[in-house]
N, C-alpha and C positions, 0 to 999 in steps of 0.2 A: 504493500500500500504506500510505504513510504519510500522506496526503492530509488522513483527518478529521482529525490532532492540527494539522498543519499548517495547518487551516483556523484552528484556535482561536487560533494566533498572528497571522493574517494579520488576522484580526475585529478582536483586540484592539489594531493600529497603529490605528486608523481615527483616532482623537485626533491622532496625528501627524501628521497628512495635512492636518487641517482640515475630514473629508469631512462631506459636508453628507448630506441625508435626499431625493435628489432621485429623480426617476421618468425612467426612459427608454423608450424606445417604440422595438422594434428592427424596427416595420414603415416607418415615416418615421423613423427616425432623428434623432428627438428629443429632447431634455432638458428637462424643466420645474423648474423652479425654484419649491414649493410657495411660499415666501414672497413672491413678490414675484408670481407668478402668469406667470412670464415664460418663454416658450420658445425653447428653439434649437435647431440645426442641426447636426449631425457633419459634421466634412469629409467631401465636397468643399467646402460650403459656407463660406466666409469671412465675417470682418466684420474693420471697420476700425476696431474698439477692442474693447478685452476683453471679453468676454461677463461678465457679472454673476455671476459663479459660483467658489466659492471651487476653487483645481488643485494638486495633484489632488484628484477628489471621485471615489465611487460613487455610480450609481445604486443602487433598489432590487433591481435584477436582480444587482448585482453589480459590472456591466461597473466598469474603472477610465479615467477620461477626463483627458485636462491639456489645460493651453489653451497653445498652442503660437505662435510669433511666425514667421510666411516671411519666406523672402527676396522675394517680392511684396508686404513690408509689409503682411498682412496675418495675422487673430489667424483659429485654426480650434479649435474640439475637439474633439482625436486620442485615440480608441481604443487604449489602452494595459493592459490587464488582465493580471493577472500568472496563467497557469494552464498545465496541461499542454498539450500539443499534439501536432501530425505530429511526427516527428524532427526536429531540426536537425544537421545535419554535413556543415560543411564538405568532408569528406573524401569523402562521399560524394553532396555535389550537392543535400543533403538541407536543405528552407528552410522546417518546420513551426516551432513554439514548440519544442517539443522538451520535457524534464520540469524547467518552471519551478519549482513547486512539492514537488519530493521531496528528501527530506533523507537521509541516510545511516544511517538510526536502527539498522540492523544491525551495522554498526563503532561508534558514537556512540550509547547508548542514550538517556544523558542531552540530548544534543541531540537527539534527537527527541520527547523531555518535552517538554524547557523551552525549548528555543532555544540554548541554550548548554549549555557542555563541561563533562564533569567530570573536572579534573586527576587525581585516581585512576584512570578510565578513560583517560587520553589517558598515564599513565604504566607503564599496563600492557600499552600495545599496540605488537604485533610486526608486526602488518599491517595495513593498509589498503584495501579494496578488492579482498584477496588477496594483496596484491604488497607484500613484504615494507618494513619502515620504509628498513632500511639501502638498499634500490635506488632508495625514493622518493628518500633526499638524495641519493646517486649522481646521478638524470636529471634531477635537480631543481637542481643547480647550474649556472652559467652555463658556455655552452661544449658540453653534453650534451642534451639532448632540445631545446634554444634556444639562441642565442647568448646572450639574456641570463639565461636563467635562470629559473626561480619562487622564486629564495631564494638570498640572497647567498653566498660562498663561506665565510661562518662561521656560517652558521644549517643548525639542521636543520628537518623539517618539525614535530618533536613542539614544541618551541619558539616555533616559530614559531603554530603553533595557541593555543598556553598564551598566548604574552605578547598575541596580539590578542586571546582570550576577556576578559584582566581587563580591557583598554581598551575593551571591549565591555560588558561587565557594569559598571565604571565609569563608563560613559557613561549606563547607566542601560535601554540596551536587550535586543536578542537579535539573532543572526545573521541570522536570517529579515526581520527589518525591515531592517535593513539593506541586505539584498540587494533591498527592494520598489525602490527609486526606481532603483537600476542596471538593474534588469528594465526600467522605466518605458522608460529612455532606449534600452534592448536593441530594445524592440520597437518605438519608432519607427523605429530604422535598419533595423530588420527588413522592418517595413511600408510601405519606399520612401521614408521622410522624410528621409533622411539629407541629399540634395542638394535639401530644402526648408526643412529647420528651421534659422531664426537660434538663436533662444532657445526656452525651456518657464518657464511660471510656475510656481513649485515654493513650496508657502509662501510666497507673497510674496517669494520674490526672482526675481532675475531666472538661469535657468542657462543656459550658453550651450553646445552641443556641437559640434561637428565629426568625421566621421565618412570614413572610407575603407576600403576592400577592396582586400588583397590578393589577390597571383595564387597564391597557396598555400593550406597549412594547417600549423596547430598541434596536434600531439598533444597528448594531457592526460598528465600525469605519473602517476595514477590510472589502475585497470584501470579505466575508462568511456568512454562515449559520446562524452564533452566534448572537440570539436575549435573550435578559432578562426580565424578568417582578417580581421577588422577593428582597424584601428586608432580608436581612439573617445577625441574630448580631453573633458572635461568640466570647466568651470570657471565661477567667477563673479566678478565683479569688487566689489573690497574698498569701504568707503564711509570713507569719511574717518574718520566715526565708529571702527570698526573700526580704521582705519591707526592712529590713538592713543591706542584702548586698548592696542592689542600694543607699540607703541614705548616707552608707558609701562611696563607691565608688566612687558618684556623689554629694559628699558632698557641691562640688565650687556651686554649682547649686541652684537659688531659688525656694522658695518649692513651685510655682507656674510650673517651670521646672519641678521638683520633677513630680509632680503631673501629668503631661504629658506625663514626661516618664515612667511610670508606666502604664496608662490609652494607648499610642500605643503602650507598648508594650505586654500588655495582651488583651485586646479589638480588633475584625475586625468588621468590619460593611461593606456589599458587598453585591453583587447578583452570580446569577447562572453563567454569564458571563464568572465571572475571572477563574473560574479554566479550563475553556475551555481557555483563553486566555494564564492562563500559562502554561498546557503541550502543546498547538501550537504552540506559539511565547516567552513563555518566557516574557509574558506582565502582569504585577502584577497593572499596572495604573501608572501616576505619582501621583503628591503629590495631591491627592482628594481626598475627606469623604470616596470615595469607592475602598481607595487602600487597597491591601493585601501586608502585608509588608512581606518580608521574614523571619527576623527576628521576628516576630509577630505569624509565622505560626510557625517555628523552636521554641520558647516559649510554646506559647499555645498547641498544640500537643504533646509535650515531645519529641519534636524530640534530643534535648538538654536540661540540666540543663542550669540555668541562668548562676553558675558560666560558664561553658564550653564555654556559646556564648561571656559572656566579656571577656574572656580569646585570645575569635578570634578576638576580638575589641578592644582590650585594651584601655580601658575608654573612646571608640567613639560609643558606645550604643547611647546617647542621638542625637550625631549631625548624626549618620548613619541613625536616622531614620526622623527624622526632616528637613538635608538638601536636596532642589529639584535637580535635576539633569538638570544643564544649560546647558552644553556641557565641552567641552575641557577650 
């Protein structure tokens, strides 16, 4: 339903990506690479150094591809496209895409504009979904619909929406881009890579995942679809350069801080959940083991260098990410 505006936001990340103007051919399962005249292969096929090709890119068709590192030391590039599909639910056995692309634009009008919230709207809203605000922080705190929770025992959800919209709109993006590269990594584990993939070349860094299934599921705190049942680490390792900009930076800080902030802001530890959560609502979690921080994803992805995001924080990296969202 909400699909074309969605589409208009999804076009306008393509800069972010690096995506180049390539052609695919979905009878051989090809990529050409106009500049350089060069062709490749979709896995199954491997090769034993990068393919020439900036990851992730689209083709003209659309499709979205990244070039991915095995654990057979070898490079492939994986089919990863961020679009609706069969259902997904865990609850019910159910292993389509499910609705990558819909956003909740009938509770959230403004985010379905623009990508982001509008505090006016998010302060005049009694429901969600249907299910009133006061039951979402009810099942939403730790202990109740999870042991850990979707939001710390001093956050509520409208809060918790508000204070990641401005570090999102701070950062310079929309919720919907945000949520492209977690889809990214969603659908390799989806599509069987989970016990293949070392790394994926993301912008030129290097991100590393690790991925497991549980023997359950996750309700969603939301009347919807959205169940979970994987554990998904996502991280990437800091570069020297990086370790003393922040030590510099954050120099007031002790190196047990140090250390923390370092560790959230290159590390996520999540499920399948959230990336449904944030191109719908815009819900990253509050402060729990299984938040996806924006700034964490904006890091880890290259969606920015570090210098760029302190520059949009000026020396509030450590407390942006650490303090919970209580309200007003």
């Amino acid at each position: 339903m909400f699909i074309p505006k969605l589409r208009i936001l999804v076009i306008a990340i393509s800069s972010l990506f690096l995506i180049t103007g390539l052609a695919l051919s979905q009878e051989s399962q090809t990529v050409l690479n106009p500049e350089t005249g060069e062709t490749y292969n979709l896995y199954p096929h491997t090769y034993e150094t990068p393919p020439n090709l900036s990851s992730p890119f689209a083709p003209e068709d659309g499709t979205e591809i990244i070039v991915g590192f095995l654990k057979n030391e070898q490079y492939a590039l994986i089919p990863v496209t961020v679009e609706n599909g069969e259902p997904y639910s865990r609850k019910y056995h159910l292993y389509g895409k499910g609705n990558q692309l819909e956003i909740d634009a009938g509770d959230f009008p403004a985010l379905g504009k623009t990508g982001l919230h509008s505090e006016q709207e998010l302060d005049a809203k009694e429901m969600i979904t249907g299910r009133l605000i006061s039951v979402i922080n009810y099942i939403g705190r730790p202990g109740r619909f999870s042991h850990e929770g979707f939001m710390s025992h001093d956050e509520d959800i409208i809060s918790v929406l508000k204070g990641d919209n401005r570090i999102v709109e701070r950062l310079g993006f929309t919720h919907p881009q945000m949520a492209i590269p977690l889809f990214h990594v969603w659908n390799l584990v989806l599509d069987g890579f989970w016990d293949k993939i070392v790394y994926v070349l993301y912008n030129g860094r290097k991100v590393y995942i690790s991925a497991q299934g549980g023997k359950g599921y996750q309700e969603s705190i939301f009347h919807d679809e959205i169940h979970g049942g994987w554990n998904i680490h996502i991280w990437r390792v800091m570069d020297k350069e990086e370790r003393d900009f922040l030590n510099k930076k954050y120099s007031n800080l002790s190196e047990e801080h140090k250390s923390e902030l370092q560790n959230k802001l290159s590390h996520i530890h999540t499920g399948e959940m959230e990336p449904f959560y944030i191109m719908r609502y815009g819900f990253y979690e509050g402060h729990t083991s299984y938040r996806v921080d924006p700034l964490a994803v904006s890091f880890i992805f290259g969606l920015k260098s570090l210098k760029e995001i302190e520059a949009s924080f000026n020396e509030e990296i450590y407390k942006t990410l650490t303090e919970h969202f209580t309200g007003e």
